[in-house]
C-alpha positions in Angstrom: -0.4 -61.8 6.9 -3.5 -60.6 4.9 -4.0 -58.0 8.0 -0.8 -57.0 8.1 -0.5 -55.8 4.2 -3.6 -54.1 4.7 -2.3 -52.0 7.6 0.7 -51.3 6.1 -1.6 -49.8 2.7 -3.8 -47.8 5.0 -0.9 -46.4 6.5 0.7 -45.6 3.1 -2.5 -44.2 2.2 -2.5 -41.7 5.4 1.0 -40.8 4.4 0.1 -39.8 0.8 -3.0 -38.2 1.9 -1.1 -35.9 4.8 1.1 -34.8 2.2 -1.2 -34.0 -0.2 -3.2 -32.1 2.3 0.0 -30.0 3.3 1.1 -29.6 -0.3 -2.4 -28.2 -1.2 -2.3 -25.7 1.9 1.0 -24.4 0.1 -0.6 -23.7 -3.1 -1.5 -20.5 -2.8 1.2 -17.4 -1.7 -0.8 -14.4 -0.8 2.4 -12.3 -1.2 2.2 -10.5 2.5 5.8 -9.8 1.5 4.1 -6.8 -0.7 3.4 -4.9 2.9 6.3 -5.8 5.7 4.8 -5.1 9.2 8.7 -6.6 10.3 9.6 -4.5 13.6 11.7 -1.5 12.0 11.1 -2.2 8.6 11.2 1.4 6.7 10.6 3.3 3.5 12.3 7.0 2.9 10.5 9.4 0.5 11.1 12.1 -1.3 7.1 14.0 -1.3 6.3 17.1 -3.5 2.9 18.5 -2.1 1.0 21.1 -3.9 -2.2 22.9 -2.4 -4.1 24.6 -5.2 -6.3 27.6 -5.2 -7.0 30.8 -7.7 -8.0 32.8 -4.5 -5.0 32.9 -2.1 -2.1 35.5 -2.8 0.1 31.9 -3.3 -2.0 30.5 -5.9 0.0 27.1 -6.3 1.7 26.0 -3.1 4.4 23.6 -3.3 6.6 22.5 -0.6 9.0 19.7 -1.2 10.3 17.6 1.4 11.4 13.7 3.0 9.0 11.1 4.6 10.1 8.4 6.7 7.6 5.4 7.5 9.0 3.1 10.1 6.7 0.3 11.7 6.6 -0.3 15.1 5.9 -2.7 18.1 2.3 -3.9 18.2 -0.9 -2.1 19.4 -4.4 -3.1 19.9 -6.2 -1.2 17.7 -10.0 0.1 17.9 -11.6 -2.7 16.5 -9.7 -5.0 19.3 -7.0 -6.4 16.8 -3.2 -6.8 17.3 -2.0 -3.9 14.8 1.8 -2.6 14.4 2.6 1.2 15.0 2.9 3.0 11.7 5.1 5.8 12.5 5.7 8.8 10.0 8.7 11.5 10.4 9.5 14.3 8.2 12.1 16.8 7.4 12.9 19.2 5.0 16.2 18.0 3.4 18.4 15.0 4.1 20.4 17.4 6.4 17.8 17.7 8.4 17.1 15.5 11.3 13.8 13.5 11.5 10.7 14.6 13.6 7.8 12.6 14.3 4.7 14.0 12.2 2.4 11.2 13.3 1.6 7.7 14.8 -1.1 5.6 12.7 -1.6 1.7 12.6 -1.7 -0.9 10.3 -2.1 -4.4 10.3 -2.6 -7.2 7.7 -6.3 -9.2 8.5 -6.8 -12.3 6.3 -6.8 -11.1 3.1 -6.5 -7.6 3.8 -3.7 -5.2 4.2 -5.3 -2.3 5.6 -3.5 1.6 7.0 -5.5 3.8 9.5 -4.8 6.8 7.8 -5.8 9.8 10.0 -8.3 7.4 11.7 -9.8 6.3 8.5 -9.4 2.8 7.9 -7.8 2.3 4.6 -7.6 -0.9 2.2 -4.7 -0.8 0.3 -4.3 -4.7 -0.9 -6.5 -7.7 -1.3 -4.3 -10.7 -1.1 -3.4 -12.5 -3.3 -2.7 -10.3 -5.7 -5.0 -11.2 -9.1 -5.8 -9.3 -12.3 -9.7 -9.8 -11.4 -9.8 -8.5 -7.8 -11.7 -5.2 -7.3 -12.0 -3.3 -4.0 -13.2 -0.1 -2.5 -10.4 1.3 -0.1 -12.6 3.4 1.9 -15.4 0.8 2.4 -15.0 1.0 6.2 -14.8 5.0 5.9 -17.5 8.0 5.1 -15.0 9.3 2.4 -15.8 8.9 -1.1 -16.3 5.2 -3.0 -13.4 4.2 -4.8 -13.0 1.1 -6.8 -9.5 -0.3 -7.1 -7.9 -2.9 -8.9 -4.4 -4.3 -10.0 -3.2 -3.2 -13.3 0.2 -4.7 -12.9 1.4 -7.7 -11.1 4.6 -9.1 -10.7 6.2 -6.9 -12.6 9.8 -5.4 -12.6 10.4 -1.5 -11.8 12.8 1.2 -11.6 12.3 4.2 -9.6 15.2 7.0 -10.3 18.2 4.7 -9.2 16.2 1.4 -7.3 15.6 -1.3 -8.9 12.6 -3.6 -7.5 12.1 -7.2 -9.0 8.7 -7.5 -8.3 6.0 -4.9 -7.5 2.6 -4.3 -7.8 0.3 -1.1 -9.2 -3.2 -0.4 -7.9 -5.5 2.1 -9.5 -7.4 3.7 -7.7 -9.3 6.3 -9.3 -8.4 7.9 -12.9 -11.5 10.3 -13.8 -11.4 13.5 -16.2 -14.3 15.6 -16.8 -14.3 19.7 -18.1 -13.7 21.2 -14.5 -12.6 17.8 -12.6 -9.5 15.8 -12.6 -8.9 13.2 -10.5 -5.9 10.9 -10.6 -4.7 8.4 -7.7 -2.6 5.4 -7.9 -0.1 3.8 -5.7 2.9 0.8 -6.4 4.1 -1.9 -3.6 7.5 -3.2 -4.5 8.1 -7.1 -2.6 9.7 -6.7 0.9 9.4 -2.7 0.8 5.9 -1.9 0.7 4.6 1.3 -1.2 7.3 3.0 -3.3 5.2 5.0 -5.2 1.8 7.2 -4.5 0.1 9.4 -6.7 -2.7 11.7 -5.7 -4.3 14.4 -7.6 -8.1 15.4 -6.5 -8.3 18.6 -8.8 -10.9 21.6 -9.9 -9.8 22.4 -13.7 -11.2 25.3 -16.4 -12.3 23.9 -19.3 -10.9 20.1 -19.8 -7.2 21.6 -19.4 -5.8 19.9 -16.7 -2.6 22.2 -16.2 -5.2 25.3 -15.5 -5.9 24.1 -11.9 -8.3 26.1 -9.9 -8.6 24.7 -6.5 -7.3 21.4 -5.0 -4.3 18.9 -3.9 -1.7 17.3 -5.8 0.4 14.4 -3.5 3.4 12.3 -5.2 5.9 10.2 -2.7 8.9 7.9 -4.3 11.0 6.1 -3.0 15.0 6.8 -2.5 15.3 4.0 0.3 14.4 1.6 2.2 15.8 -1.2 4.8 15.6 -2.0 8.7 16.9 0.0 11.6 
């Protein structure tokens, strides 16, 4: 009798201690839902570009038009890693019909959700997303150190007429100087991905940011977004 009550506690015991074990392995969300790599998941963007320089006869180039990201089936990628296709078409106007611009990758590795941007491996998030997590998103690239970080979480946005419940913004680089101005940030919305980028990597005349001499300006938002 003794034996008996003494399996039946161990095994109660076992019980308890399998579901603690599987509760505790559910404790933490890392959010992937911040960059869907779903088979024909896609984001639309309106894009103004602007290509600085004092010297050429069109001094401030702008050229306004749509982006289209779609991902696609899987690839192995250079490092040996089951990535998705990232494909990118533009066109002028929503009249226009798409054309494919490019093919990149982009896959999400542990913690990491990473875009091979013009074969330049990019980190865009470090999952889960927390207030204290800092990262440089061309640490496995010869371009410039960045250090980025979340400055919102979780937080609620409108972009024109879309409203996202939940997205995230990551700084990237915010520096001002007398001739320099540099100003890059992007925003992940949940089960989008990015909706918003901002890049500005300007030379300015004394500390007056809207005298640009030479340089690039780069804003994409997003007008939709679904699966085909």
């Amino acid at each position: 009798m003794l034996i008996r009550v003494l399996n039946i506690t161990l095994a109660a015991l076992i019980a308890i201690l399998i579901v603690s074990c599987k509760k505790d392995t559910n404790l933490t969300d890392f959010h992937e839902d911040y960059f869907p790599l779903n088979e024909g998941h896609f984001v639309v963007y309106d894009v103004v570009e602007i290509n600085h320089d004092v010297d050429n006869a069109v001094q401030h180039d702008t050229m306004y038009y749509q982006l289209k990201t779609v991902i696609g089936d899987t690839v192995i990628d250079n490092l040996g890693r089951v990535a998705r296709k990232y494909l990118r078409y533009t066109r002028v106007s929503s009249s226009d019909m798409w054309e494919l611009k490019d093919v990149w990758t982009t896959i999400l590795d542990g913690t990491l959700a990473e875009l091979m941007e013009e074969n330049q491996r990019i980190i865009k998030l470090v999952l889960p997303p927390t207030s204290n997590k800092k990262w440089n998103p061309n640490s496995f690239t010869v371009l410039p150190e960045l250090e980025a970080y979340y400055v919102s979480i979780h937080k609620p946005k409108t972009l024109n007429s879309l409203v996202f419940d939940s997205t995230l913004t990551v700084d990237q680089e915010d520096f001002f100087s007398m001739v320099d101005y540099r100003r890059k940030y992007e925003v992940y919305a949940k089960n989008v991905g990015m909706v918003k980028k901002v890049f500005k990597d300007l030379i300015i005349a004394g500390f007056d940011k809207t005298n640009v001499q030479k340089g690039k300006e780069l804003e994409l938002t997003c007008t939709d977004f679904g699966v085909e």
